[in-house]
TORFI-987686 format. One record per atom (N, C-alpha, C): residue number from 0; residue in one letter; x, y, z. Coordinates in nm, 2 decimals. Layout:
BEGIN
+-----+--------+--------+--------+--------+
! num ! residu !   east !  north !     up !
+-----+--------+--------+--------+--------+
! NUM !      a !      X !      Y !      Z !
...
+-----+--------+--------+--------+--------+
//
This chain:
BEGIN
+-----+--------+--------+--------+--------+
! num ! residu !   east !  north !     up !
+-----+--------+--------+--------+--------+
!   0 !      x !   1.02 !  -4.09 !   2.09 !
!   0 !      x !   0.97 !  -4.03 !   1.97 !
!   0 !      x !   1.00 !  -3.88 !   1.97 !
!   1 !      x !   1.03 !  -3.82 !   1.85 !
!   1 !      x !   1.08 !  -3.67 !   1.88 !
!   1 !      x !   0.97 !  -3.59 !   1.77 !
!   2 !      x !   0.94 !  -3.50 !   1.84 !
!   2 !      x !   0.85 !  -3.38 !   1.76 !
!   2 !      x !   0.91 !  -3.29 !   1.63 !
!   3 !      x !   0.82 !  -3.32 !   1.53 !
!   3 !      x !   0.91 !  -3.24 !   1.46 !
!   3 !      x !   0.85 !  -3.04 !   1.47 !
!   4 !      x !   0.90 !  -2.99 !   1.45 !
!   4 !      x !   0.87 !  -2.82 !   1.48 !
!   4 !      x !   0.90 !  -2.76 !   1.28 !
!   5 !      x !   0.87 !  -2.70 !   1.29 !
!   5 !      x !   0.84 !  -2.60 !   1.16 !
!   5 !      x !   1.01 !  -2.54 !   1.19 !
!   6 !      x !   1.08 !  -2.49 !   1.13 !
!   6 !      x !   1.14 !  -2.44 !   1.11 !
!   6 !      x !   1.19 !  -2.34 !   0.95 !
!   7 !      x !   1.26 !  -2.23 !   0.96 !
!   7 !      x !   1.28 !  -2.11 !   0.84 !
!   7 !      x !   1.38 !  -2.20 !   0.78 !
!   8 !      x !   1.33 !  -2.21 !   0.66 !
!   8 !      x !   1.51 !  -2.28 !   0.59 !
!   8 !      x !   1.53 !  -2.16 !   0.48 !
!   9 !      x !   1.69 !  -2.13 !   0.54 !
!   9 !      x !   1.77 !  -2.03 !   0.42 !
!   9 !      x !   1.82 !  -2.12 !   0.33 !
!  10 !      x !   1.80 !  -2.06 !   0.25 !
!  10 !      x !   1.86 !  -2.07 !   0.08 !
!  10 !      x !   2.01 !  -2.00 !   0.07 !
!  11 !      x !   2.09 !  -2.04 !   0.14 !
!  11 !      x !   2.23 !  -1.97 !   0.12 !
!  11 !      x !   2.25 !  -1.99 !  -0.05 !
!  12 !      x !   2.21 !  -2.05 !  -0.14 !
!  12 !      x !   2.26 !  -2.05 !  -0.26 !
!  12 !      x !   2.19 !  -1.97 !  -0.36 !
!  13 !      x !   2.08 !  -1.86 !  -0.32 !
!  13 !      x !   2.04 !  -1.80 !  -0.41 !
!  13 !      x !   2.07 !  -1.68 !  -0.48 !
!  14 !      x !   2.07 !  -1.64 !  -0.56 !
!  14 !      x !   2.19 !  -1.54 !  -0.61 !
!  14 !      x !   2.08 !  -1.42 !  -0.64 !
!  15 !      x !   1.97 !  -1.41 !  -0.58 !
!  15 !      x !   1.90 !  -1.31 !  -0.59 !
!  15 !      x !   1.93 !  -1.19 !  -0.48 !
!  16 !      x !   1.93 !  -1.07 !  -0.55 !
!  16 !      x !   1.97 !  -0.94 !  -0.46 !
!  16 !      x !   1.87 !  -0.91 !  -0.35 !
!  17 !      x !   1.91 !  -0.84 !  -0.25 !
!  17 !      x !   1.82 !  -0.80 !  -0.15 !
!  17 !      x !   1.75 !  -0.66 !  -0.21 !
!  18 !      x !   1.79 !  -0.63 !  -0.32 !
!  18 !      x !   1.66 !  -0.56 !  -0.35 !
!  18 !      x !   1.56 !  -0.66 !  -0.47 !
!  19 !      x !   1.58 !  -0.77 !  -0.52 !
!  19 !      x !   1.50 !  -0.82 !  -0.57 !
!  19 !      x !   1.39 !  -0.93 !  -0.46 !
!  20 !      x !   1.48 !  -0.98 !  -0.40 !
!  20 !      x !   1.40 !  -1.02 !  -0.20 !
!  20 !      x !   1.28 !  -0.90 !  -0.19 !
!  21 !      x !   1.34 !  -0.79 !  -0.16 !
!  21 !      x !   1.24 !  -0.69 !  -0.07 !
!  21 !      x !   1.12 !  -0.66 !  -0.20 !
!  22 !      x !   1.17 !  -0.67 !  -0.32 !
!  22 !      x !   1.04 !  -0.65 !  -0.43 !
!  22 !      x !   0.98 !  -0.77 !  -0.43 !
!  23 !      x !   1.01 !  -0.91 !  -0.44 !
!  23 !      x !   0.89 !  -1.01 !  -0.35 !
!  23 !      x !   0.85 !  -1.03 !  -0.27 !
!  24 !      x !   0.91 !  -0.96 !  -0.16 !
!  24 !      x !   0.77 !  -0.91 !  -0.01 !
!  24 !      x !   0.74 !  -0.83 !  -0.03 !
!  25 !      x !   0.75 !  -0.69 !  -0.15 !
!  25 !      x !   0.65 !  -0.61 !  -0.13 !
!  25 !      x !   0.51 !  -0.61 !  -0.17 !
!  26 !      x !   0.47 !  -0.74 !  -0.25 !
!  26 !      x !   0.44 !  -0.84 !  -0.34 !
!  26 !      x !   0.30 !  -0.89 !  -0.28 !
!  27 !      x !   0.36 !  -0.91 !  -0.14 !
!  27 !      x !   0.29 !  -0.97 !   0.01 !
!  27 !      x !   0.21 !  -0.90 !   0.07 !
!  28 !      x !   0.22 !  -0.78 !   0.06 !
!  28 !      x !   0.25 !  -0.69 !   0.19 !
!  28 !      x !   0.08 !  -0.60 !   0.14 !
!  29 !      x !   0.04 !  -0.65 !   0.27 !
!  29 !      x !  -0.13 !  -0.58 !   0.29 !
!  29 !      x !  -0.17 !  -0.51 !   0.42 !
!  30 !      x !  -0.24 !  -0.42 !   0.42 !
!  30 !      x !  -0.28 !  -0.33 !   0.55 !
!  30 !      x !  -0.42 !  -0.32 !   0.52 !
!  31 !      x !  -0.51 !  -0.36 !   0.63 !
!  31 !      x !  -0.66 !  -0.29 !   0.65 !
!  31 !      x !  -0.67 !  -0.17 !   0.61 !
!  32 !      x !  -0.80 !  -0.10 !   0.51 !
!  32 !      x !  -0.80 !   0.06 !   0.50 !
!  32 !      x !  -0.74 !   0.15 !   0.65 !
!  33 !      x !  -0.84 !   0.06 !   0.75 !
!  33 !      x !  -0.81 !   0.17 !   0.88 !
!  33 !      x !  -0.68 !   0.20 !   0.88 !
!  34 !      x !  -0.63 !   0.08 !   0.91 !
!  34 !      x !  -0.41 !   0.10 !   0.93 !
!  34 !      x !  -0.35 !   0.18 !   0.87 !
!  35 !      x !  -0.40 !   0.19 !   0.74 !
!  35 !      x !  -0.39 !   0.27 !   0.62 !
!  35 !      x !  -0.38 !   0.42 !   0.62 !
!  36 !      x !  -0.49 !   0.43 !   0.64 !
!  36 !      x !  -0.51 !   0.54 !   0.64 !
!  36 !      x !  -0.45 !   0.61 !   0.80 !
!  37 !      x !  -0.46 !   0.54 !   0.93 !
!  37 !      x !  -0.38 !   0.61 !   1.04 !
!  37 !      x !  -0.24 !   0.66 !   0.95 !
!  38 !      x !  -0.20 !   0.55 !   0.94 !
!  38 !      x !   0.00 !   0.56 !   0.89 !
!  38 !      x !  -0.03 !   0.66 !   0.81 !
!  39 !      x !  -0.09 !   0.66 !   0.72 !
!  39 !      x !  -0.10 !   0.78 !   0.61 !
!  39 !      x !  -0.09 !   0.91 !   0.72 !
!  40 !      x !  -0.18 !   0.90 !   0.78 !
!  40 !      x !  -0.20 !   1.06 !   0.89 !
!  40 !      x !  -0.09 !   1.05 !   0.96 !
!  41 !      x !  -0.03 !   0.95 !   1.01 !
!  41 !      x !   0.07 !   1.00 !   1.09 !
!  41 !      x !   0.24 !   1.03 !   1.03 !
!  42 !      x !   0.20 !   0.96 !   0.90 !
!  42 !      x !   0.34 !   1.02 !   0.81 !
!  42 !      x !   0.31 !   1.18 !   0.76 !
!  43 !      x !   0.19 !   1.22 !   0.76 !
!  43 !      x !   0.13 !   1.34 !   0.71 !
!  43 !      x !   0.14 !   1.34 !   0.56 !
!  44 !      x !   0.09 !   1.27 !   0.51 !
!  44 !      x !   0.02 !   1.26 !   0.37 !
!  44 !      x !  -0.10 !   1.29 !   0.37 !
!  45 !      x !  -0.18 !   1.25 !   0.48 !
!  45 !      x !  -0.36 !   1.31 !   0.48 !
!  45 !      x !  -0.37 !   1.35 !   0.64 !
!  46 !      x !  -0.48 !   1.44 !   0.65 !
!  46 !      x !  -0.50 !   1.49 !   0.75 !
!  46 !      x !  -0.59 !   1.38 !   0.82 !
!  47 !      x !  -0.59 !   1.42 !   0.96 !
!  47 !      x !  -0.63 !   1.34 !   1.06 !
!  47 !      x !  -0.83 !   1.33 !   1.01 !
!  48 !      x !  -0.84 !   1.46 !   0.95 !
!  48 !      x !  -1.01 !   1.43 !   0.90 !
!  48 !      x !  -0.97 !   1.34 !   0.76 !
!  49 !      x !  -0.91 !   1.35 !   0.68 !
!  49 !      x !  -0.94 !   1.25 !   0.57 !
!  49 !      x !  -0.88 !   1.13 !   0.63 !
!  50 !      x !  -0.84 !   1.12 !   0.74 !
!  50 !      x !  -0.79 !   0.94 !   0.76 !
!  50 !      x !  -0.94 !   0.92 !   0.82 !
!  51 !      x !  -1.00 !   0.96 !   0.82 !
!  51 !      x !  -1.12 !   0.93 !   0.92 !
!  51 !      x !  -1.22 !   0.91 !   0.80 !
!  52 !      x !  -1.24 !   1.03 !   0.71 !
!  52 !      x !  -1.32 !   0.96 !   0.59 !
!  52 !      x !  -1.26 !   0.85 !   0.54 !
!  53 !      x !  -1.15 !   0.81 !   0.53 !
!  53 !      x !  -1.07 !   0.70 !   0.40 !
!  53 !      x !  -1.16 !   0.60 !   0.48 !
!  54 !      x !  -1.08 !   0.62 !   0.62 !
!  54 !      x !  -1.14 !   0.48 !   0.72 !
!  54 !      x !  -1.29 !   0.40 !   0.66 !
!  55 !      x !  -1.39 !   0.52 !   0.68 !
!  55 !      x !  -1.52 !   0.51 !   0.68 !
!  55 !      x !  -1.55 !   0.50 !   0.49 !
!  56 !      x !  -1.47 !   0.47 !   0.42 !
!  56 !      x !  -1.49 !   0.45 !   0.24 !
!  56 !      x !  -1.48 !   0.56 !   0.17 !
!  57 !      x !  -1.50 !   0.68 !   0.25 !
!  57 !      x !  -1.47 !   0.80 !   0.13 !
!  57 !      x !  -1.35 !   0.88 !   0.11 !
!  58 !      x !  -1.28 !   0.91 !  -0.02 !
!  58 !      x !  -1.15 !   0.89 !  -0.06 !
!  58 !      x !  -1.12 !   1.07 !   0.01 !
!  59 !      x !  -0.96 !   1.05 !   0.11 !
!  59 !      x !  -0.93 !   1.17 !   0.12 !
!  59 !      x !  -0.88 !   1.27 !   0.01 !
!  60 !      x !  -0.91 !   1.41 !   0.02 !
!  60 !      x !  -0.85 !   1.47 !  -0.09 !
!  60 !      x !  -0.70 !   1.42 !  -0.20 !
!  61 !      x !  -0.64 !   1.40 !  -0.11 !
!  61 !      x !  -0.49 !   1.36 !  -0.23 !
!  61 !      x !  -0.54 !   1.25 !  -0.28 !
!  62 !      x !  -0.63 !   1.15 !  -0.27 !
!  62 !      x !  -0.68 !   1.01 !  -0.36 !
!  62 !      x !  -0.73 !   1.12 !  -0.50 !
!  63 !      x !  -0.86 !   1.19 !  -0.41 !
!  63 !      x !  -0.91 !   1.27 !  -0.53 !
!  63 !      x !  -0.84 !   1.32 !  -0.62 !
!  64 !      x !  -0.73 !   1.34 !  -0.59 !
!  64 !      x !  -0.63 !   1.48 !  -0.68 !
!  64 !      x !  -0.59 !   1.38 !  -0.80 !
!  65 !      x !  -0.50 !   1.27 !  -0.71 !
!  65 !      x !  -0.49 !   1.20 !  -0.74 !
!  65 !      x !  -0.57 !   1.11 !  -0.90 !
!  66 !      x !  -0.68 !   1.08 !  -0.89 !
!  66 !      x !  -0.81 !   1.03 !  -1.01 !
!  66 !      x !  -0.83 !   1.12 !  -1.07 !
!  67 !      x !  -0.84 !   1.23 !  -1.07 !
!  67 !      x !  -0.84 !   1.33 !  -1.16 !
!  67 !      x !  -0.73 !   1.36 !  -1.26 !
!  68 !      x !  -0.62 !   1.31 !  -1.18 !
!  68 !      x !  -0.52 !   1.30 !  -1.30 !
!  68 !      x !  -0.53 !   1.19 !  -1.40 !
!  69 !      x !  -0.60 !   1.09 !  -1.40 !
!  69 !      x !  -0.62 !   1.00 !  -1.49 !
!  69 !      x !  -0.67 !   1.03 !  -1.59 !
!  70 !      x !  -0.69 !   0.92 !  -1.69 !
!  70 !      x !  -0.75 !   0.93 !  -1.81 !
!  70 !      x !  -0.91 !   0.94 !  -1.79 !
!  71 !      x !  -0.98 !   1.02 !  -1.82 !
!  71 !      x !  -1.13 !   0.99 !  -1.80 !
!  71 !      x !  -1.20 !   0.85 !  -1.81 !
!  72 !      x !  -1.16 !   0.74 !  -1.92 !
!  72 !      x !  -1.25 !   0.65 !  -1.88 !
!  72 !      x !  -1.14 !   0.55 !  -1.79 !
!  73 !      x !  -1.09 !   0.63 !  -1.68 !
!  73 !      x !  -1.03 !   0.52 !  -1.61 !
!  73 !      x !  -1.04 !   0.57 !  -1.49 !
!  74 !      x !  -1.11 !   0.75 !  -1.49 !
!  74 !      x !  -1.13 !   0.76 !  -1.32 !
!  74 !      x !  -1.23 !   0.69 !  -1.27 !
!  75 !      x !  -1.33 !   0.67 !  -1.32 !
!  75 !      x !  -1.43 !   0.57 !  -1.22 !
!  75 !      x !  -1.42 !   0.47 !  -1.14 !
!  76 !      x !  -1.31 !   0.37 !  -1.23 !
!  76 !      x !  -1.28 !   0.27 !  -1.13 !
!  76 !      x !  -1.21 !   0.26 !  -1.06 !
!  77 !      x !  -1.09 !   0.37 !  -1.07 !
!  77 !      x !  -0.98 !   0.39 !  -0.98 !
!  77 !      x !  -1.09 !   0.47 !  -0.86 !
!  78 !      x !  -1.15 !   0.54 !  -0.87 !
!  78 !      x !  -1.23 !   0.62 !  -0.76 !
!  78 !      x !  -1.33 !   0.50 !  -0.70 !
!  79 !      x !  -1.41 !   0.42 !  -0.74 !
!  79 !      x !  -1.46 !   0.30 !  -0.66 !
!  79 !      x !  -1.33 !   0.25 !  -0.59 !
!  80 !      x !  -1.23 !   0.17 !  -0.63 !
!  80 !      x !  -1.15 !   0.09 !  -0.57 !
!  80 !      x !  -1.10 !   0.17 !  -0.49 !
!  81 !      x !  -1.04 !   0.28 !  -0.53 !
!  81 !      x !  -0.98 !   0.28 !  -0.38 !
!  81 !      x !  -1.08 !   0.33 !  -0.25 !
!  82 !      x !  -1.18 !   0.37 !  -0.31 !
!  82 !      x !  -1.31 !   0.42 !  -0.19 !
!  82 !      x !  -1.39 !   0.30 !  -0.12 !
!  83 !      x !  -1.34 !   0.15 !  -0.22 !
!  83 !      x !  -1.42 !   0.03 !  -0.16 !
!  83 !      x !  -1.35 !  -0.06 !  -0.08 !
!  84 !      x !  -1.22 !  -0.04 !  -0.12 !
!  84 !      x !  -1.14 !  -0.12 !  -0.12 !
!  84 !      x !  -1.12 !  -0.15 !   0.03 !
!  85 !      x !  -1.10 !  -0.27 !   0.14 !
!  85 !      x !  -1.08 !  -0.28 !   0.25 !
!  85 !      x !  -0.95 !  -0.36 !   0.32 !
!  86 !      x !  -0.91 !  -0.38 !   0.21 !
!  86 !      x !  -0.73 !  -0.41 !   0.25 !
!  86 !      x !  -0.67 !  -0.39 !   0.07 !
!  87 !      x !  -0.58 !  -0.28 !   0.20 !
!  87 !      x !  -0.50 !  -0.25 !   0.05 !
!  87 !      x !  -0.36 !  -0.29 !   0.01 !
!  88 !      x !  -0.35 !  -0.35 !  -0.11 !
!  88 !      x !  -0.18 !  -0.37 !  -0.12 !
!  88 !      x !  -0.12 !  -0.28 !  -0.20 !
!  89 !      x !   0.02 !  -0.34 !  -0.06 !
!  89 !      x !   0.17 !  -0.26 !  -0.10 !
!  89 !      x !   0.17 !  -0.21 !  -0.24 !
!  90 !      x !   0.17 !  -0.33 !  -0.36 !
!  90 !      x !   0.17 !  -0.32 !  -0.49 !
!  90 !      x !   0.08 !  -0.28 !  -0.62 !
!  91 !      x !  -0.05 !  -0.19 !  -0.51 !
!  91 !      x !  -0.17 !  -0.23 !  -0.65 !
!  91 !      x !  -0.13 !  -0.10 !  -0.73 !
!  92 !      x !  -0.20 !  -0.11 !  -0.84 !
!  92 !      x !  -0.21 !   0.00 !  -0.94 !
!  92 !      x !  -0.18 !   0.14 !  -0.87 !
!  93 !      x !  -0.32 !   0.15 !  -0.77 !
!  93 !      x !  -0.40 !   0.24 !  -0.70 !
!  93 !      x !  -0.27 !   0.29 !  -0.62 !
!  94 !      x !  -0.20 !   0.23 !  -0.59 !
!  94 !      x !  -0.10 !   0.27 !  -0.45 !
!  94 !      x !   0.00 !   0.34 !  -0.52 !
!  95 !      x !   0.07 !   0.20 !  -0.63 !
!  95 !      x !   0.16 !   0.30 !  -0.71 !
!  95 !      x !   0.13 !   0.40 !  -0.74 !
!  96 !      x !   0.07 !   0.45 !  -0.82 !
!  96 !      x !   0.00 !   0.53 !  -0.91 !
!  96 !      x !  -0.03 !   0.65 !  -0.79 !
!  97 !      x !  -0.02 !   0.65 !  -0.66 !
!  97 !      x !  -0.02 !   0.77 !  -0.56 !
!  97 !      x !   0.08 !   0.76 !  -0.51 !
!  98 !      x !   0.16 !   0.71 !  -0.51 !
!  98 !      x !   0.30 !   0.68 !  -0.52 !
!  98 !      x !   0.37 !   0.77 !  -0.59 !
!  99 !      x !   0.36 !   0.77 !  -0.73 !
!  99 !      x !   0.41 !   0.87 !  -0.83 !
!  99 !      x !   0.35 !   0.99 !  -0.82 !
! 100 !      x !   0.19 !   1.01 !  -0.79 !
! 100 !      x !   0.12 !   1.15 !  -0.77 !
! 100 !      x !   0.22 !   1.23 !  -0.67 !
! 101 !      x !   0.25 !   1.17 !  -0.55 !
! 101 !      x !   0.30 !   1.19 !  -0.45 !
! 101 !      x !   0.42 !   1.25 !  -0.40 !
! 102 !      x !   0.52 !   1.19 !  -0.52 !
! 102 !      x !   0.68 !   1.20 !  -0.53 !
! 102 !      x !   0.76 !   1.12 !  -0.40 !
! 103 !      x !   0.63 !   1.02 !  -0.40 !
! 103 !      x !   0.69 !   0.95 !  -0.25 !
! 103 !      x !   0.82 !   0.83 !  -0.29 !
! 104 !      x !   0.88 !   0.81 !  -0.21 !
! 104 !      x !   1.00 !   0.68 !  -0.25 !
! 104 !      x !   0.95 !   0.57 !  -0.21 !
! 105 !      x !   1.02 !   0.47 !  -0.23 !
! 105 !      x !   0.99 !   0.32 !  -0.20 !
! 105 !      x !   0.94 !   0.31 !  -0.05 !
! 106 !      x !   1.06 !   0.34 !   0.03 !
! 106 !      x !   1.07 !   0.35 !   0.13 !
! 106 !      x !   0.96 !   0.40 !   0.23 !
! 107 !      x !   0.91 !   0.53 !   0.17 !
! 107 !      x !   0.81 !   0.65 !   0.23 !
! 107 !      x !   0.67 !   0.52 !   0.23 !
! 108 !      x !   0.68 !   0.49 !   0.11 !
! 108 !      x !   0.56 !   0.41 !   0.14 !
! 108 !      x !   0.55 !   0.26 !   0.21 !
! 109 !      x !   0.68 !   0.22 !   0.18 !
! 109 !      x !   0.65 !   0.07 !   0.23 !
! 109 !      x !   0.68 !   0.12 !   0.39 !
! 110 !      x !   0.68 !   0.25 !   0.44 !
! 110 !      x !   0.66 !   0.23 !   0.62 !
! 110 !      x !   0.46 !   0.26 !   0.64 !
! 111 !      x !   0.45 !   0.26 !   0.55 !
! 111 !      x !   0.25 !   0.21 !   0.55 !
! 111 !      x !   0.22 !   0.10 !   0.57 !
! 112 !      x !   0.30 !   0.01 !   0.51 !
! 112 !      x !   0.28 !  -0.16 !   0.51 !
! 112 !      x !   0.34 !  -0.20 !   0.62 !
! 113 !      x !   0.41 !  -0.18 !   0.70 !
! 113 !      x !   0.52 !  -0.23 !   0.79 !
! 113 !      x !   0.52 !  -0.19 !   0.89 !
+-----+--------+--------+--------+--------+
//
């Protein structure tokens, strides 16, 4: 009798681009605040004291700069979420949206997730 094992099956026949691939993993792609917030400090986007507030729920300055740019009745919930929030994704509003505050590239950010 033989065991069967899990194995990756490729799709040699899909005609989807490796940048449309890496936009449905980025899709996937989640980090604990803490992880988050390290990567963030060690890329130097927030200082070593705001990774430590993020860590602990309270939003480092560039979050804040960040909500302030919004529309008034849309800072409050962007300022809960991302101060509550305990796994954050690659793709949410909140990330984008500091993403563009930021002038960060795809790339800059998805080495946060990875």
């Amino acid at each position: 009798r033989s065991q069967l094992t899990e194995v990756e099956v490729i799709d040699w026949t899909s005609k989807k681009s490796a940048a449309d691939l890496l936009s449905e993993q980025r899709q996937t792609w989640r980090v604990d605040r803490s992880t988050f917030a390290i990567k963030a400090a060690e890329a130097g986007l927030i200082t070593d004291a705001d990774a430590v507030r993020w860590a602990q729920g309270e939003l480092p300055t560039v979050a804040s700069s960040y909500v302030a740019t919004l529309p008034s009745d849309q800072q409050l919930a962007a300022e809960v979420k991302l101060a509550a929030v305990t796994v954050i994704r690659r793709m949410s509003d909140e990330i984008l949206g500091l993403q563009a505050h930021l002038g960060l590239t795809d790339t800059q950010v998805d080495a946060l997730f990875t």
